[in-house]
N, C-alpha and C positions, 0 to 999 in steps of 0.2 A: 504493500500500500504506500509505501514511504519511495520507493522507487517512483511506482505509479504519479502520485503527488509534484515530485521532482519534474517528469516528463513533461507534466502538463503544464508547470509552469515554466519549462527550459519552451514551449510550440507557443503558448501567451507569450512569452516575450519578443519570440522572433514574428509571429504575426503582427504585433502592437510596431516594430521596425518596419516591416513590410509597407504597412498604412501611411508610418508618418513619411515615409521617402516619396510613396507614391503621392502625398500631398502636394509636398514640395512644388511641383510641376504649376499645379494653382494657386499655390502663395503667390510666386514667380509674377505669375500674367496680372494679379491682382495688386502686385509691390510695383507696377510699373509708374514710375510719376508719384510716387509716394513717397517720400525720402523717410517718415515717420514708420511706415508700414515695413521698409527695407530695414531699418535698425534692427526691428521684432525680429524680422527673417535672419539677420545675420543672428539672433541672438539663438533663437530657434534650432539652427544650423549649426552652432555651436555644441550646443547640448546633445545634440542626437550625435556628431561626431563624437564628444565623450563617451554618449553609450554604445557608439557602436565598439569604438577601442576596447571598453570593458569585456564586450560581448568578443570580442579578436581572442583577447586574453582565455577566455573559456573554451576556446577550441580545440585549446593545447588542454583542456579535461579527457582527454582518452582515456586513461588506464579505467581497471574495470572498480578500483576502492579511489579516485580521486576526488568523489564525490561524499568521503567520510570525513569523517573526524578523524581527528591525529594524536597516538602517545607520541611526545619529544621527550630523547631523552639527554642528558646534558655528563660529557665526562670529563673533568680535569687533566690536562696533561703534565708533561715530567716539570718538575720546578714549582712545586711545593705551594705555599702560597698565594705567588704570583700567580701560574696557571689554575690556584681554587676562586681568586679572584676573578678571572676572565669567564670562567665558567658558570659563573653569577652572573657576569654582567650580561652575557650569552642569554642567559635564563630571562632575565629582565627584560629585554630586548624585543624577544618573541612572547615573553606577555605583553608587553606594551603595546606588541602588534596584534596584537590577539583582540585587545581590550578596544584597539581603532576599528576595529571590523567589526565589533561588539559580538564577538565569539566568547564562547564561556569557559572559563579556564578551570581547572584543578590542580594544587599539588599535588603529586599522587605517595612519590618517595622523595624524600632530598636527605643527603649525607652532608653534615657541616663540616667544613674544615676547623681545624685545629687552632688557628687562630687570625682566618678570616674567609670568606668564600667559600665554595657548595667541593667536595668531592667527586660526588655523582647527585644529580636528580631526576628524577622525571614527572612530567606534567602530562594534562590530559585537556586536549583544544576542542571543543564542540562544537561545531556547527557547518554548513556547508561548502564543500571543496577543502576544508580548514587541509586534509591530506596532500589536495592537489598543490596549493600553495604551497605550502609549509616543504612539501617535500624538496625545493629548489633550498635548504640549510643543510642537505645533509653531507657531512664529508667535516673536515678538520679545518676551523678557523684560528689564523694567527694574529696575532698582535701586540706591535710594537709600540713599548712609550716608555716615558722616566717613569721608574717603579716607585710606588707611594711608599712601598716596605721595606725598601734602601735608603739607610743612612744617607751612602753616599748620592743619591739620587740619580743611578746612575740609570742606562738605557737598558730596558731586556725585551728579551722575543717569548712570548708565550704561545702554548697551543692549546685547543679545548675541542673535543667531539663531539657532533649533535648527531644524533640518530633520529628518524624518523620513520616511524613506521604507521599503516593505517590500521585504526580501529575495527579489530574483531567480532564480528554481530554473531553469537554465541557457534552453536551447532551447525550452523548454516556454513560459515566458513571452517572452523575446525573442531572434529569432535575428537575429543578427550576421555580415557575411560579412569574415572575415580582411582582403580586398583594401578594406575601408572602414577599417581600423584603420590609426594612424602609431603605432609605438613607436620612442621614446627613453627609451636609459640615459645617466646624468649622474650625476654625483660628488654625495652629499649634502651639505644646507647647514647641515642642523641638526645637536643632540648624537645619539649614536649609538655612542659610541667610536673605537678608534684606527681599527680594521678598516673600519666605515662610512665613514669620511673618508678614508681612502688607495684603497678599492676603489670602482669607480663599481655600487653597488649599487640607488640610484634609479630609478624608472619613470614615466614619463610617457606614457599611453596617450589619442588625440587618435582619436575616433569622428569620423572628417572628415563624411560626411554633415550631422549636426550640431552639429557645431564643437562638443561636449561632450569639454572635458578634466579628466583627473582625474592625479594627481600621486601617489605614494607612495615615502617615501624611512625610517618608519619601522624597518623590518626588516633584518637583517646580509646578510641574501642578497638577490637580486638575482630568485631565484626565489618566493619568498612575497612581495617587495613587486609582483610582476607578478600573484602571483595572486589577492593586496587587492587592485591596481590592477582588475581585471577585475570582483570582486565590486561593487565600488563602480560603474564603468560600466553590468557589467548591469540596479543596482538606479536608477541615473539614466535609462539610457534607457526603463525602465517606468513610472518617474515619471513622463518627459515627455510619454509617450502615456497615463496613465492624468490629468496635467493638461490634456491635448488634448482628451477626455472629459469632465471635469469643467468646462471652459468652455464645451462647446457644451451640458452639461446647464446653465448658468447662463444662457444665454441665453433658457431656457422658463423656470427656480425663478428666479434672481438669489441662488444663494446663494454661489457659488463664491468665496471670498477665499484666495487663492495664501499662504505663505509668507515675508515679507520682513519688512522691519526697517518698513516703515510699520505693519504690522499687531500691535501690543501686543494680549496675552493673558494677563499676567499684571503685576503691580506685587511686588516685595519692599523693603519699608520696615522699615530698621532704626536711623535717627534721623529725625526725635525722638523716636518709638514703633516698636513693632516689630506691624508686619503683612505679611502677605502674604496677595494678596487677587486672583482670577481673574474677568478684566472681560467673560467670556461668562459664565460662572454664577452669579457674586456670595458664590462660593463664598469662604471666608474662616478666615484663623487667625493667633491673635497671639504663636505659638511657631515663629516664623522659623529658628531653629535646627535643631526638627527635621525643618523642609521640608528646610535646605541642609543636612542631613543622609540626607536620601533618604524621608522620611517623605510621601512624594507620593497614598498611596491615596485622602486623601480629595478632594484637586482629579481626579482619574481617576476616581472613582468620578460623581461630583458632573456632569461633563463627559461620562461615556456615557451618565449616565442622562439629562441633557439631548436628547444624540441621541434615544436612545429615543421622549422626546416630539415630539422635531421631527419623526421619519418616522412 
């Protein structure tokens, strides 16, 4: 029904285009001599050039989950602090952009660092296509500036990994048989308040088949961190069969590149100058701020429409 739903309004919208274009033609005859009536037209003209961009942008929605929701997940790389810090700011980033689109976000896990910045976390983005966008972070971002956590103020290069995988719709996508799951509850490690630390409300759910574990100790109860723990498994093990697919389609294209910290997709340079600049589409901007501020459309836009030429 929720497919159905989506259809009908992906044909409303392109009919509703269809009309105003074909209007166009008698605005036209009726803006002749009208200098007043040609302003409206130009403004008119405007606007539907916007949506149509938009509607450009959605064509690059092909895969079969780009129309879901998204787990992001966020992992610190080597260098301590510094990259626990980046991996926050990462984290922020894509909420802030979450929150522009009025998509609905969840923490689901976060790992604090030691003495500033996230470990690992992962989040959970709601709403539509959130998969298909979202999926243009995935791969390992650097970034360079004078470290706040040096004395000397000196300059360092960090890395942090964003994963991105689409939201699992239970049985439908993967089933799972109870007698392959191990669950443990454990005391949490992290902040959480008095009640998380005296109750054992953590979950650790261990898909033995294969050996994928996922950890959630966010939440006061003991029953929403099993039922994060769950969403996050379901959306892993489809990953790993929809990665099991994409390596043997790599084997005839050679286009497959997985997810990790070797794979850089993006540079943010904020000394000596300030750029940020995406090294598959050469896409670029020298307002760093309001990328790390969630201002991502035009590296997403920039990177579907690449797709688009690829296929």
């Amino acid at each position: 029904m929720r497919r159905l739903a989506d259809l009908r309004e992906t044909v409303s919208t392109w009919r509703k285009v269809e009309k105003d274009s074909a209007s166009f033609d008698e605005m036209l005859e009726l803006a002749e001599g009208d200098k007043s009536f040609q302003v409206n037209l130009e403004q008119e003209v405007a606007r539907f050039a916007d949506a149509l961009n938009k509607l450009e942008v959605e064509v690059a929605f092909q895969g079969p989950f780009d129309n879901r929701s998204a787990i992001v997940s966020f992992h610190a790389g080597a260098g301590g602090t510094e990259s626990q810090d980046w991996a926050e700011m990462l984290m922020r980033m894509i909420l802030r952009w979450a929150e522009r689109r009025g998509f609905q976000t969840t923490i689901l896990d976060l790992n604090a660092g030691e003495e500033a910045g996230i470990k690992s976390a992962q989040i959970e983005v709601k709403g539509k296509y959130a998969y298909g966008y979202l999926k243009s972070e995935k791969g390992t971002h650097r970034l360079v500036r004078l470290s706040p956590f040096d004395a000397d103020h000196a300059r360092h290069t960090s890395f942090a990994l964003v994963e991105v995988m689409p939201e699992a719709e239970g049985d439908v996508d993967v089933k799972v048989n109870p007698n392959d799951l191990r669950i443990d509850i454990f005391h949490s490690g992290g902040k959480g308040g008095q009640n998380v630390q005296k109750v054992a409300t953590a979950v650790r759910i261990v898909h033995i088949p294969t050996g994928t574990t996922v950890s959630v100790q966010n939440e006061r109860s003991q029953r929403q961190n099993k039922e994060a723990a769950m969403t996050i498994l379901m959306s892993r093990l489809m990953q790993l069969e929809l990665a099991k697919r994409a390596e043997e389609q790599a084997q005839i294209k050679g286009e497959y590149v997985p997810a990790e910290f070797g794979n850089r997709i993006r540079s943010y340079v904020l000394h000596p100058y300030k750029q940020v600049k995406d090294h598959r589409t050469d896409y670029e901007t020298s307002n760093a701020e309001a990328v790390l501020d969630g201002d991502l459309d035009g590296f997403m836009t920039a990177y579907l429409r690449s797709r688009i030429g690829a296929s």
